[in-house]
C-alpha positions in Angstrom: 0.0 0.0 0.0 1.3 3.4 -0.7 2.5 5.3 2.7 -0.6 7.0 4.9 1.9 7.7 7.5 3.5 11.2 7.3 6.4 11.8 9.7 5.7 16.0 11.1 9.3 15.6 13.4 11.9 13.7 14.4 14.0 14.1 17.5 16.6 12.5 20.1 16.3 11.7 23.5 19.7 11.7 25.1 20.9 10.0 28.0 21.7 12.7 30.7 25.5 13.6 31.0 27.1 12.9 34.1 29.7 15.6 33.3 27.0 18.0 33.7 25.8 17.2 36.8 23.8 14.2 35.4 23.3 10.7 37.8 26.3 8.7 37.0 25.0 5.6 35.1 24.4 1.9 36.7 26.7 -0.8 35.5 27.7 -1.5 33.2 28.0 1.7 32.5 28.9 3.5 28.9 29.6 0.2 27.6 27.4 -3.4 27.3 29.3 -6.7 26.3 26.6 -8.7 25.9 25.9 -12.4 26.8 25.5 -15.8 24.6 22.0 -15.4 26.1 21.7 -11.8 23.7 24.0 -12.4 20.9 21.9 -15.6 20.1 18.9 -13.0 18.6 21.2 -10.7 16.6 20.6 -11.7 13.3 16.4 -11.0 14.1 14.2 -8.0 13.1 14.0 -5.9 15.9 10.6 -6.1 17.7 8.2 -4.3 16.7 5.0 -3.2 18.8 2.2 -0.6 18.5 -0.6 0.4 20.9 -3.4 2.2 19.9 -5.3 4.6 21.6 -8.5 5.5 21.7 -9.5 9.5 21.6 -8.7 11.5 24.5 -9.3 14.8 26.6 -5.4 15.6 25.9 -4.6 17.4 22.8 -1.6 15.6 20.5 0.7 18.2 21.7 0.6 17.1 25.3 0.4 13.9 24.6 3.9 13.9 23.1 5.2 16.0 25.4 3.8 13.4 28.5 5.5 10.8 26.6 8.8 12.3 25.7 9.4 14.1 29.8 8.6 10.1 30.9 11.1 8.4 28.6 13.7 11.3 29.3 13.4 10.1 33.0 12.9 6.6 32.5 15.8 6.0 30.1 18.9 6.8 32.7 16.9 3.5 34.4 17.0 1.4 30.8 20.7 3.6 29.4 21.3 0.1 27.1 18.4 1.0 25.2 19.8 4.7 24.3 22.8 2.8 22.5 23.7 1.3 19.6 24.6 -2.4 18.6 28.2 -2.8 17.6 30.6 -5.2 16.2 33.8 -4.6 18.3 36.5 -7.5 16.9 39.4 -6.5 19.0 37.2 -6.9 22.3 36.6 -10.1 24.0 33.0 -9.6 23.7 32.6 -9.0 20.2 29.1 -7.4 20.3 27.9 -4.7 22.6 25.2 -2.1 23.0 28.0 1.3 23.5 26.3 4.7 24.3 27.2 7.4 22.6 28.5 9.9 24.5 29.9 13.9 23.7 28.4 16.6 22.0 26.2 15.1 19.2 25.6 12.0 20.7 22.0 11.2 19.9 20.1 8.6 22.2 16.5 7.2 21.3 15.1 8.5 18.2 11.5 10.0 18.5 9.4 10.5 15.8 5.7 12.2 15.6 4.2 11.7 12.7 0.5 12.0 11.5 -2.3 9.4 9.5 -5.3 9.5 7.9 -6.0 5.9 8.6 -9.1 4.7 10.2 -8.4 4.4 13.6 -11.5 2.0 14.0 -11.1 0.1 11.0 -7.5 -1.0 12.2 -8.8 -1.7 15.6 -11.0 -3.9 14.3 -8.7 -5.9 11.5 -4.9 -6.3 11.2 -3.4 -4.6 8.5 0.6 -5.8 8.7 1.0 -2.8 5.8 -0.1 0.1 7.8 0.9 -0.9 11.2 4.3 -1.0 9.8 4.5 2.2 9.2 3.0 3.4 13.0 6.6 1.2 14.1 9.8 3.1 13.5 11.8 1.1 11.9 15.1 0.7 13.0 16.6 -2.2 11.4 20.1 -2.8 9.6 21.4 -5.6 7.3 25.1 -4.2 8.8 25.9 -3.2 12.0 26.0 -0.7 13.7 22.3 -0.5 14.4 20.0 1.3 16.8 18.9 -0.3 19.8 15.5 1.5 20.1 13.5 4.2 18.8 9.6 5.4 19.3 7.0 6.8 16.9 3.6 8.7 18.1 1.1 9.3 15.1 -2.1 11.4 15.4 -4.9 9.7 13.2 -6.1 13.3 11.6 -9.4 11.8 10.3 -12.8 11.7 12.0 -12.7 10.6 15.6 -8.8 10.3 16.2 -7.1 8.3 18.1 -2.9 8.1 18.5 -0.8 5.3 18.0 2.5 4.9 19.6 5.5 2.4 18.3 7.8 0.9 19.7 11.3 -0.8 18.4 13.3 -2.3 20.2 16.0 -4.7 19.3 16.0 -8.5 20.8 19.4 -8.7 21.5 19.0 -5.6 24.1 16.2 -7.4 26.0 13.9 -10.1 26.2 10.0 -10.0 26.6 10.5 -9.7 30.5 12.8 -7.1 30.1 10.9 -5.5 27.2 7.5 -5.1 29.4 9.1 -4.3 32.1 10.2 -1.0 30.3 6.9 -0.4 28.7 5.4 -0.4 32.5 7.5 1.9 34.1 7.4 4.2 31.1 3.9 3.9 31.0 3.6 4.8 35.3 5.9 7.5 35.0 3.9 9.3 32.3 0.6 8.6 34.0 1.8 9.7 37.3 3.5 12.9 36.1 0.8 15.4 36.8 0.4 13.9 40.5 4.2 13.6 40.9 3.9 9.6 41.4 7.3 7.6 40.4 8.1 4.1 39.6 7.6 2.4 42.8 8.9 -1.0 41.3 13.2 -2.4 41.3 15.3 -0.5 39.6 15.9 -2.4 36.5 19.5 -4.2 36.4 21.3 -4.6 33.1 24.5 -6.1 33.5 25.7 -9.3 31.9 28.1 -10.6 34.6 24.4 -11.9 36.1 24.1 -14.5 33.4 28.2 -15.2 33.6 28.7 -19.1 33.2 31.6 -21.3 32.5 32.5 -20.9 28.5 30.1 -18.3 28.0 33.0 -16.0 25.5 33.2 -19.2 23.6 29.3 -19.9 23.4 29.0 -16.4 22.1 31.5 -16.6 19.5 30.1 -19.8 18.4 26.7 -18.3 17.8 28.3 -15.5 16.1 30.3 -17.9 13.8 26.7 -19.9 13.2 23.9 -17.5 13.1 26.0 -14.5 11.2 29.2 -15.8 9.2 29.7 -12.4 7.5 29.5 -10.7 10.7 29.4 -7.6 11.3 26.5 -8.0 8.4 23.9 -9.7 10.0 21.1 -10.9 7.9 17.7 -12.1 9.6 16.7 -15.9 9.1 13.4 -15.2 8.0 14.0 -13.7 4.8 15.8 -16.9 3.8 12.8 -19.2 4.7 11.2 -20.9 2.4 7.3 -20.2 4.2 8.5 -16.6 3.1 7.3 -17.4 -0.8 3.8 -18.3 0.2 1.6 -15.4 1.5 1.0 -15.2 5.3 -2.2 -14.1 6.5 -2.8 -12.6 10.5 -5.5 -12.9 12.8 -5.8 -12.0 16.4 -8.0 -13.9 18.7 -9.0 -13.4 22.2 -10.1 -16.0 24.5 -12.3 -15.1 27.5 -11.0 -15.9 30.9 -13.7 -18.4 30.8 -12.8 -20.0 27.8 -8.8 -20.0 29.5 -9.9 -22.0 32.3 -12.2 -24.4 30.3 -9.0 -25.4 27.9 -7.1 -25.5 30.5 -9.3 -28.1 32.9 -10.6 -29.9 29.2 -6.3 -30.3 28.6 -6.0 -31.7 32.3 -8.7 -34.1 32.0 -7.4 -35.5 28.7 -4.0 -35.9 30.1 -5.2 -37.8 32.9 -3.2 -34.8 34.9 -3.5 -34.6 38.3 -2.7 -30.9 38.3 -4.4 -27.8 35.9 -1.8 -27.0 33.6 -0.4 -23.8 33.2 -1.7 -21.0 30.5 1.3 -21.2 28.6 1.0 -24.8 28.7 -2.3 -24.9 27.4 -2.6 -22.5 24.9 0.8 -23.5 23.2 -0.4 -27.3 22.9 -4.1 -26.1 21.5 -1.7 -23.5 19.2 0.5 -26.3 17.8 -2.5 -29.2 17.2 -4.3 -26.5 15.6 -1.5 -25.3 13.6 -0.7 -29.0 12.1 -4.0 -30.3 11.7 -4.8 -26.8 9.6 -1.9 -27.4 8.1 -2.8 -31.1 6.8 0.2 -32.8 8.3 -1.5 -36.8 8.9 2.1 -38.5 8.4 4.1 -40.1 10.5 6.9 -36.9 10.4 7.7 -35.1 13.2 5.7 -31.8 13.8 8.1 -29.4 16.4 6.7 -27.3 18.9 9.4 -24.4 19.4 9.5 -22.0 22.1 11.6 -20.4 24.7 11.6 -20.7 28.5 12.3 -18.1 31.2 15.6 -19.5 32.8 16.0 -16.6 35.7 14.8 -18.8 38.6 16.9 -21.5 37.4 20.4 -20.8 36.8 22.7 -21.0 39.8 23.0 -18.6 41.2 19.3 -17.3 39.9 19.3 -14.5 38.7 17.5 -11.4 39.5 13.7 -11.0 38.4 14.4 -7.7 37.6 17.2 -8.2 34.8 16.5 -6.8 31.6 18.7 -8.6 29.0 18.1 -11.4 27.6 17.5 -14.6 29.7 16.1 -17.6 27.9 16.7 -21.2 26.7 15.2 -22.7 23.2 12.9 -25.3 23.4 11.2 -27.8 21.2 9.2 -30.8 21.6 8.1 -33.0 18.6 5.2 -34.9 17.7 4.0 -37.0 14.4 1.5 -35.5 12.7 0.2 -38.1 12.9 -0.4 -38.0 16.6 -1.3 -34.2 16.6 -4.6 -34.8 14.1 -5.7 -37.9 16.1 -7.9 -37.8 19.1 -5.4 -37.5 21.6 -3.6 -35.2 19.7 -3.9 -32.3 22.5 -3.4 -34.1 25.3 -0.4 -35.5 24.2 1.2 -31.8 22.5 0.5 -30.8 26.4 2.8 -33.5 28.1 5.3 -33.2 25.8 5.4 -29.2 26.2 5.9 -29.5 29.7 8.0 -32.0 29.4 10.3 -29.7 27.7 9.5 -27.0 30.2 10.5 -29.4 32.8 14.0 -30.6 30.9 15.1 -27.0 31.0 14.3 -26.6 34.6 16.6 -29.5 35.5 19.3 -28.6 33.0 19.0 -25.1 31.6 22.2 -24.6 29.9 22.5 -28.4 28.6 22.4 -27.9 25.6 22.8 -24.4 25.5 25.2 -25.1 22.2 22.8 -27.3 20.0 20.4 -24.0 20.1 20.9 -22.5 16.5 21.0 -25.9 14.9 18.3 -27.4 16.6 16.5 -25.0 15.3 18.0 -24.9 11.4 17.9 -29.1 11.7 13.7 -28.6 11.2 12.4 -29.4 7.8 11.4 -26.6 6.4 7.3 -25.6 7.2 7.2 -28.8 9.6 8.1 -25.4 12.6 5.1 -23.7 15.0 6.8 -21.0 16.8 5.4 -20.2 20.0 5.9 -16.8 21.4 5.4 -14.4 24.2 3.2 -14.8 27.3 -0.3 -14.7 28.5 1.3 -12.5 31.6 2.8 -9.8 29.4 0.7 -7.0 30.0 -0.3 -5.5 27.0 -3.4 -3.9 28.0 -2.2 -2.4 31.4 0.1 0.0 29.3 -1.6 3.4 30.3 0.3 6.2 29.9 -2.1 8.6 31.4 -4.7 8.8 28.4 -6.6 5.5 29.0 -5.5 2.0 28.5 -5.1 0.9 24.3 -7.8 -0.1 22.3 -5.5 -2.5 20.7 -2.1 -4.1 20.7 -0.5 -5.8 18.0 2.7 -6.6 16.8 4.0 -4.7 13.3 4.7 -8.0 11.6 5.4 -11.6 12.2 7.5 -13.9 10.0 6.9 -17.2 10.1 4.4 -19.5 8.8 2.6 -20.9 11.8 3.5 -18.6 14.5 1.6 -17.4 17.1 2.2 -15.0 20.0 0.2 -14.5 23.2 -0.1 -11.3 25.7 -2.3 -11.0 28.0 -5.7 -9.8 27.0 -7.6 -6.6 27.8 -9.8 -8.3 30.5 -8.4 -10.0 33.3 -7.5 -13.9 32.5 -8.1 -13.4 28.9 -5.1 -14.0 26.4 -4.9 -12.5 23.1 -3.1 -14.6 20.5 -1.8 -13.4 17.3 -1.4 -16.0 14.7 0.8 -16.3 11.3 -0.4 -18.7 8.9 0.0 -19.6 4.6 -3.2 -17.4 3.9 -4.8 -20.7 2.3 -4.8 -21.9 5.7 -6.5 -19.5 7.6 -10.2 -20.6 7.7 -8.7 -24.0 8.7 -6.8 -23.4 11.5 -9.6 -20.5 13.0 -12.3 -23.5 12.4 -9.6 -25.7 14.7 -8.7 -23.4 17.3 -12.0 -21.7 18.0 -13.8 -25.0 18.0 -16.1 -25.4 20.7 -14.4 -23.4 23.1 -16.0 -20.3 22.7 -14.2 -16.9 21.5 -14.2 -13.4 20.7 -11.6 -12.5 17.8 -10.2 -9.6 15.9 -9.0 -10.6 12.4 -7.8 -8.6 9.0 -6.6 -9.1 6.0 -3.4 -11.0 5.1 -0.5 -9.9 3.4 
């Protein structure tokens, strides 16, 4: 589609400078050597999300002003996300996140632009084409790249609205991290005009957290596999083969209701003695929905692949409230066979928390099988599973009521699906990625008689 998105400004937010008489920053300071943990997702787009927001009392004006005095206090908190990505081959940690500093030096770019898109319209159905262009778009084929930037866009036809985008690159932070930023952002805007701060832990950022034995050579090795023409990183996506067929998006929400009655129907099926998790749930109802919609009958493995939270389990743990990334690939596989027959779903369930469980007794075990784990699945026989129901999408308030929608700018893969947490309490909301000829099949599998509410749009 032709661009609707017309960019008014664009700006920087620096970091405060301690020489004049700015808050030294936390450690690590100026410069971030990152971990195996956040070199594993440099070759990926940079995530992508946008929240939009119903009209308010404010006018545009004060809206970006709210937003822009609330990141310039928050970002001192979150410095690794005013820096950029960089290839440094005479260091022992060959990628960092370095903040510019001096006269010039230019932080988080911040862009107000203006649509005439209908603000309803995209509430209502996905279009990937024009929520692309509410995201800023910071990504490079070469590094040095950005680590973050933010767009607010004023919808200028009848009834308004704003839309406010955020990029920020994986290899800065993971989702944890990432929503934990969006919240205190969010609270310190809300809570400037009654002079409320963050009341939450300061956020931690450095890597000596996630230190483990070999940890240089893990990093290297995922440098050497994931980006051989390194500093030029290209993302994996572009390469795959799903990538020739058109995807098409659709966003569902299920009820709280419809959460719990999955999750005891699961349970039952299992024969478990215990409710399963959310998680649990919704990724084996994703994946048996995913490969029956897909046709897959045969007696070839089907993989499940998703990532685990591994801050309560390293030794020692590591804080909850570390930013950077912290997570352990996964994957479980099943026939497709086994997922289109009747106990399909109960047995996707125990063999996701089986691998939940694996990781828990061994997170770093096979810490250097992750890329090719991963590049070892035949091509289209991948679900991805991503997110969490307990990311709050919905509680992001910035002090001009609490989004209509969130959404991601794009997804990549065909048979992906992503889950926040849904605008109502216990609901999840699930994005899903799927061959466009396959959409109808997989909604008629997932929805089936579980009850629902869903947003959908057109593909691309």
């Amino acid at each position: 589609m032709p661009p609707v998105v017309r960019p008014r400004n664009t700006s920087a937010i620096a970091l405060p400078d301690p020489a004049a008489g700015g808050a030294p920053l936390p450690e690590p300071g100026r410069t971030v050597p990152l971990s195996p943990f956040d070199v594993y997702w440099v070759t990926l787009p940079p995530v992508r999300r946008v929240f939009l927001f119903p009209p308010s009392q404010l006018p545009f004006a004060d809206v970006v002003g709210a937003l822009r005095s609330s990141l310039e206090r928050v970002l001192p908190s979150f410095h690794p996300f005013a820096g950029v990505l960089t290839y440094s081959p005479d260091s022992h940690a060959a990628l960092s996140i370095v903040l510019p500093e001096g006269e010039g030096a230019c932080g988080v770019a911040f862009v107000e632009a203006e649509t005439d898109l209908d603000f309803d319209r995209l509430v209502e159905d996905y279009d990937e084409d024009a929520l692309r262009q509410l995201a800023p778009d910071i990504r490079r084929d070469e590094l040095p790249a950005p680590v973050m930037a933010v767009q607010v866009t004023e919808f200028v036809g009848a009834g308004g609205g704003v839309a406010v985008g955020v990029a920020v690159h994986h290899s800065a932070a993971d989702g944890r991290g990432l929503w934990r930023f969006l919240e205190m952002w969010s609270a310190t805007a809300a809570g400037l005009k009654e002079g409320r701060v963050w009341a939450g832990p300061e956020p931690l950022h450095d890597r000596k957290l996630v230190r483990f034995d070999g940890d240089d050579d893990l990093a290297r090795l995922f440098l050497q596999q994931l980006a051989p023409d390194f500093p030029r990183v290209a993302p994996k996506q572009d390469a795959a083969p799903e990538r020739e067929r058109p995807l098409r998006r659709q966003t569902f929400t299920l009820a709280a209701s419809t959460v719990r009655s999955l999750k005891q129907r699961l349970a039952a099926a299992a024969n478990a003695g215990t409710t399963p998790s959310t998680f649990a749930a919704m990724a084996a109802h994703g994946w048996v929905s995913i490969a029956r919609a897909k046709g897959f009958t045969d007696d070839a493995p089907v993989f499940a692949a998703f990532l685990a939270d591994l801050r309560g389990h390293m030794s020692p743990p590591v804080p909850g409230a570390y930013v950077g990334n912290c997570l352990a690939f996964c994957t479980a596989s099943l026939s497709g066979a086994d997922l289109a027959g009747p106990d399909g779903a109960a047995m996707a369930l125990l063999a996701i928390q089986e691998a939940v469980a694996e990781v828990k007794r061994d997170p770093l075990g096979d810490r250097a099988r992750w890329c090719t784990k991963f590049a070892a699945i035949p091509p289209g026989r991948a679900v991805i599973l991503a997110g969490s129901p307990w990311f709050p999408a919905y509680g992001v308030d910035f002090g001009f009521g609490r989004p209509a929608r969130v959404d991601l700018a794009s997804m990549n893969h065909d048979g992906e699906m992503v889950l926040v947490a849904g605008r109502d309490p216990g609901s999840v909301q699930a994005s899903v990625a799927i061959a466009a000829d396959k959409m109808q099949a997989f909604r008629d599998m997932f929805e089936l008689d579980i009850g629902r509410t869903c947003a959908g749009g057109a593909g691309v």
